[in-house]
C-alpha distance (Angstrom), angle and dihedral (degrees) to the residues before:
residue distance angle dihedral
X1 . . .
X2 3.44 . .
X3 3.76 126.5 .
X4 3.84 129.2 -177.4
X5 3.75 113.8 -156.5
X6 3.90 125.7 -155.1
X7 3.56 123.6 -140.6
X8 3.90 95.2 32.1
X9 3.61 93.6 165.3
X10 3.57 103.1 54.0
X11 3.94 144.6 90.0
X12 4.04 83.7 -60.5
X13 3.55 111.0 3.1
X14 3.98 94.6 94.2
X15 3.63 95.9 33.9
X16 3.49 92.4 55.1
X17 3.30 96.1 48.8
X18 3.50 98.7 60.1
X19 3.13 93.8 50.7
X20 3.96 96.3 51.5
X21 4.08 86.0 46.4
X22 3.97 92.2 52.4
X23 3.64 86.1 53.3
X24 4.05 89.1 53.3
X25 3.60 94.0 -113.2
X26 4.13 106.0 152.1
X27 4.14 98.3 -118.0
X28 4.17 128.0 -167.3
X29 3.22 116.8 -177.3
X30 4.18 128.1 -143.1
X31 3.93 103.5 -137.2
X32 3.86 130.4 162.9
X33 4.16 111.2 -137.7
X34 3.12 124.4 -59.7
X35 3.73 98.2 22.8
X36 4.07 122.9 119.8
X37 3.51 124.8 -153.4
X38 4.04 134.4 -151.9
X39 4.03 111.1 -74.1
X40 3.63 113.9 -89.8
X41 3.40 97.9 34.5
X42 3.95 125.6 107.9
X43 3.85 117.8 -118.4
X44 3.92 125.7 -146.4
X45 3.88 116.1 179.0
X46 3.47 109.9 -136.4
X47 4.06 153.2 101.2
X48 3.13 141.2 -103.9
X49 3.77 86.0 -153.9
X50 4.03 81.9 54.3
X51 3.79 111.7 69.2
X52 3.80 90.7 -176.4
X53 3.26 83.0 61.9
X54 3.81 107.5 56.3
X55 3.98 97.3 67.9
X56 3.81 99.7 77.1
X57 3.94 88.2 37.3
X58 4.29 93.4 55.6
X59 3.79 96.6 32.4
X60 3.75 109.7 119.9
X61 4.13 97.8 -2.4
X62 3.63 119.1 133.4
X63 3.82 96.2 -157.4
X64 4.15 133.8 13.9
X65 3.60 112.6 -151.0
X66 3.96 98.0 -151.8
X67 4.25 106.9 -146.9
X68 3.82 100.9 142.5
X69 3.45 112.2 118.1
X70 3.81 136.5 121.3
X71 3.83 114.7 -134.2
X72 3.55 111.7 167.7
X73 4.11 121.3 53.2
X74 3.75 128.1 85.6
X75 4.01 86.2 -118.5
X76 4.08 101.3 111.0
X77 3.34 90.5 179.7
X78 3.64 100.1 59.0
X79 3.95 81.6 43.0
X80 4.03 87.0 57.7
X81 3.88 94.3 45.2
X82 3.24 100.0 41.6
X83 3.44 103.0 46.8
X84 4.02 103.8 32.6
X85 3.36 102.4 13.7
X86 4.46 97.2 43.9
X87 4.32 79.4 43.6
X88 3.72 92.2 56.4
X89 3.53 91.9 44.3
X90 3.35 92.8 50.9
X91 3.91 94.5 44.0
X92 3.53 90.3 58.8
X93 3.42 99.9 48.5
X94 4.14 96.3 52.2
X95 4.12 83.0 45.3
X96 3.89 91.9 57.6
X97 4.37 101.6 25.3
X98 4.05 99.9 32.1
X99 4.03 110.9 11.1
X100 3.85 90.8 167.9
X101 4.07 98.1 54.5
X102 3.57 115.4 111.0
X103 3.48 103.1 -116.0
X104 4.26 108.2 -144.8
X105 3.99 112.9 -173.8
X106 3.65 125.4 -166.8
X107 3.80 119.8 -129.0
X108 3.54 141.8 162.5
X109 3.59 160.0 -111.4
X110 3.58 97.8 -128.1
X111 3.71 89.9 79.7
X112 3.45 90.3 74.9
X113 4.13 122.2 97.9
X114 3.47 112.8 -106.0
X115 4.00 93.5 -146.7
X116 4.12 90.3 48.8
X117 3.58 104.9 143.1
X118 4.13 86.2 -133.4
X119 4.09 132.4 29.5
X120 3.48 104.5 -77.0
X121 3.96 120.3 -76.3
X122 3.46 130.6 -158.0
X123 3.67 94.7 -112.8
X124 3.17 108.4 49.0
X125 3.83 129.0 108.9
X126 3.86 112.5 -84.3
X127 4.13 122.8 -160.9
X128 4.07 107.4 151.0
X129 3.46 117.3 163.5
X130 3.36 113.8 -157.5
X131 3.63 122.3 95.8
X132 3.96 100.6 -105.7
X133 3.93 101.7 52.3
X134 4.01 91.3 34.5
X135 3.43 92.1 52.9
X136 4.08 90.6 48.2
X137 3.38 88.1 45.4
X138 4.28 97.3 62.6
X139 3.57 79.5 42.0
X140 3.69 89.8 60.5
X141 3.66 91.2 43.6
X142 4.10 94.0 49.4
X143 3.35 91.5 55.3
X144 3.59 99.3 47.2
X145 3.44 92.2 52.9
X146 3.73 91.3 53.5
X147 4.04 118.9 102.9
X148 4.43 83.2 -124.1
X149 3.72 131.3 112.6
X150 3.40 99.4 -103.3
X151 4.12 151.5 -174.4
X152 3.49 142.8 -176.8
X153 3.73 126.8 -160.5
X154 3.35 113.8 -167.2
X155 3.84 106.0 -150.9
X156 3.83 132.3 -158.3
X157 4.18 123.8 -167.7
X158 3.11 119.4 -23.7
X159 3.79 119.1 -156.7
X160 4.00 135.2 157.5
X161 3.93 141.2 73.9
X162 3.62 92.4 72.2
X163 3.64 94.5 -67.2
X164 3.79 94.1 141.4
X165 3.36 93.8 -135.6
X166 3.79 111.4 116.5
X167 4.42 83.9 42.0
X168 3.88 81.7 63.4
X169 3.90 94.6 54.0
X170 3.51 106.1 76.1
X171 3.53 99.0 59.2
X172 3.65 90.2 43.6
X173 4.01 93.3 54.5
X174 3.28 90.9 41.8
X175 4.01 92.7 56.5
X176 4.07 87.4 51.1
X177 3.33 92.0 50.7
X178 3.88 94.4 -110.8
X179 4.03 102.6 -178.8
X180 3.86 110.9 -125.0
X181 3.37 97.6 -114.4
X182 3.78 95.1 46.0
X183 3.89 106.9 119.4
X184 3.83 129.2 -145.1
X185 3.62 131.4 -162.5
X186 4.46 111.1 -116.9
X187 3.41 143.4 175.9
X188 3.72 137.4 -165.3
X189 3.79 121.0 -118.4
X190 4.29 86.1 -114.8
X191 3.92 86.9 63.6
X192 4.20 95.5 47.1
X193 3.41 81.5 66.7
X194 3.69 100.2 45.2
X195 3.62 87.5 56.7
X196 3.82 90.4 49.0
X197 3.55 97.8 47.7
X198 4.23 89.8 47.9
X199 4.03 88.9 44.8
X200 4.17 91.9 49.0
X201 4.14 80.2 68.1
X202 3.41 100.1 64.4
X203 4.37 89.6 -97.8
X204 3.77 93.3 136.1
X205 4.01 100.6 30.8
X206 3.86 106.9 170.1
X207 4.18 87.8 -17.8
X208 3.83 122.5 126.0
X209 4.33 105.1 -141.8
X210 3.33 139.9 -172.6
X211 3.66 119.0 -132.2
X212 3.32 122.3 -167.5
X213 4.37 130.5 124.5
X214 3.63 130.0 -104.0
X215 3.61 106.9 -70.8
X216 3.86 137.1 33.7
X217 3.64 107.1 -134.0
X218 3.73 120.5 -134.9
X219 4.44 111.8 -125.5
X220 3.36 91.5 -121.2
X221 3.81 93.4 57.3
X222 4.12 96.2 39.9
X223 4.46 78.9 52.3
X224 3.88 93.8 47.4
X225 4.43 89.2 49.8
X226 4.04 86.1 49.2
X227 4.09 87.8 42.4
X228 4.27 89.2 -124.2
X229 3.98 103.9 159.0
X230 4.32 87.4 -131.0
X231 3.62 116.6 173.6
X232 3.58 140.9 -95.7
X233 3.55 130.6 -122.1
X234 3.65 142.0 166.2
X235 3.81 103.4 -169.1
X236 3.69 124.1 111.3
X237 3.46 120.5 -63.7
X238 3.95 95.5 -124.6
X239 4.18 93.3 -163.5
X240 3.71 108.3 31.2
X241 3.94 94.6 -176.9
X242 3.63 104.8 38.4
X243 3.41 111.2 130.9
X244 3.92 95.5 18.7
X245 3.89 129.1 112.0
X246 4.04 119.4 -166.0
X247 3.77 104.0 -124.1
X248 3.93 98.7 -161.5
X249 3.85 94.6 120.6
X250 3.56 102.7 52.1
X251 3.95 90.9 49.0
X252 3.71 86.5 53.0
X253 3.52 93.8 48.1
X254 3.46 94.0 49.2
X255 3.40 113.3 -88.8
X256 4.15 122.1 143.5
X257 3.73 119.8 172.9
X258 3.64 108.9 -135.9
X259 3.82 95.7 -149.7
X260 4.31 96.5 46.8
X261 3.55 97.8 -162.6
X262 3.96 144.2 0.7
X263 3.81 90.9 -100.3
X264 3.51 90.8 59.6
X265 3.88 88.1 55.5
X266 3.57 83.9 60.7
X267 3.19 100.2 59.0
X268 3.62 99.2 40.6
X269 3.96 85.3 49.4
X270 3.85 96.4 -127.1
X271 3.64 103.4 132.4
C-alpha cells in the first residue's frame, strides 16, 4: 500500500503522517518547493493548483488521503481554488493515473447548520454559505460524482501534540460570541489517524462520516484546561447544537477513538 497525502505541511498533514509511517504504511507526500516533510515519508513537488503536476505525484498510489485546503484568510478565491478547484484537479488526475486508489477527502463540521434541531448527521441537507464549508461542500459533491472508491470524513476540532490549536480557541469563541456553555464536537490528532487508518480498508466506501471522540466539550470547560478567564452566563443557550456532529455512523462502522475525551488528554498529557 502506498498512500500519498495532500497538505503534508499543515495542522495535520505531518502529524498524520507519522503516525501512518510508524504503522508501516508506504507514505508520499504532495509538497510545493521548498517544503520538507517528516522522515520516512516520500516527497513529490507539485500542486494541486498545477494539474501537470499531479501525474508523477498519483502514479502507482493505492489511496490519496485528500487534506489540502486553506480555511482561514479573507481571500475567497483562494478558498474556491483551493478547495474545489485543487479537488477537481486532483480527482481527475487519480481517475486517469490511479483509477483503483481509494480516494479519502477531508471535510468538515462547519457544514453543518448551526440552528439544526440535532448534532449534525451525515444525511441531512447541507447549504452553508461561507466560503470554507461551501467550498468543501462542491468538493464533496465532485467527488461523489466521480466513478472512484471514495470517503469522506467529516472532521470537527482538532487539538493535541502541541499544535496550539485548541490554546487559540478561547479567544476566538469568545470574539464570536460563542456562549460558555455552547459545546463543540473535537478530536485529538491520535484519533484523525484512527479514522484514517480504519477508512484506508474500505470502512467508509462511498459513506460520508462524522468523526469526532466521545464527548462534546462545553467552551467553558475547553477555556478552564487552557486557563482563559471566559465568562459566565446563565441566559439561554439560543443554538444548543451548534458546533456538534452526531457520531452514530462511525461507531457503527467501526470507529473507536483511542483518547475518548479531552479530559483524558489531560491526563495522559498529550495536548
Amino acid at each position: 500500500m502506498t498512500i500519498l497525502v495532500t497538505g503534508a505541511t499543515g495542522l495535520v498533514g505531518p502529524r498524520l503522517l507519522g503516525r501512518l509511517t510508524a504503522a508501516g504504511v508506504e507514505c508520499r507526500a504532495l509538497v510545493r518547493p521548498g517544503k520538507e516533510v517528516p522522515g520516512g515519508v516520500e516527497r513529490v513537488e507539485g500542486d494541486i493548483l498545477s494539474p501537470d503536476s499531479l501525474p508523477a505525484a498519483v502514479q502507482g498510489v493505492t489511496a490519496v488521503v485528500h487534506l489540502a485546503a486553506v480555511f482561514r484568510t479573507r481571500d475567497e478565491d483562494q478558498i474556491w481554488a483551493v478547495n474545489r478547484e485543487g479537488t477537481r484537479n486532483l480527482i481527475a488526475a487519480v481517475g486517469q493515473h490511479a483509477p483503483e486508489a481509494r480516494f479519502l477527502l477531508a471535510s468538515t463540521s462547519n457544514v453543518y447548520d448551526a440552528d439544526s434541531p440535532h448534532p449534525g448527521r451525515e444525511d441531512d441537507p447541507v447549504a452553508p454559505t461561507l466560503a470554507y464549508p461551501a467550498s468543501k461542500i462542491e468538493a464533496e459533491q465532485l467527488l461523489r460524482a466521480s466513478a472512484l472508491t471514495w470517503g469522506i470524513l467529516r472532521l470537527p476540532f482538532i487539538y493535541g501534540d502541541g499544535d496550539g490549536h485548541l490554546e487559540s480557541l478561547p479567544e476566538l469563541a469568545a470574539g464570536m460570541g460563542w456562549h460558555p456553555a455552547q459545546r463543540l464536537s473535537v478530536v485529538h490528532h491520535a484519533d484523525i489517524a484512527t479514522a484514517f487508518r480504519l477508512a484506508l480498508t474500505g470502512a467508509f466506501d462511498h459513506r460520508t462520516v462524522n468523526i469526532a471522540d466521545e464527548s462534546a466539550p462545553s467552551i467553558y470547560e475547553l477555556a478552564q484546561i487552557v486557563g482563559y478567564p471566559y465568562g459566565s452566563s446563565a441566559e439561554p443557550l439560543p443554538q444548543p447544537w451548534k458546533g456538534q456532529m452526531d457520531v452514530g455512523l462511525a461507531r457503527r462502522l467501526g470507529f473507536t477513538p483511542t483518547i475518548s475525551t479531552v479530559h483524558q488528554a489531560v491526563r495522559h498529557g498529550a495536548l
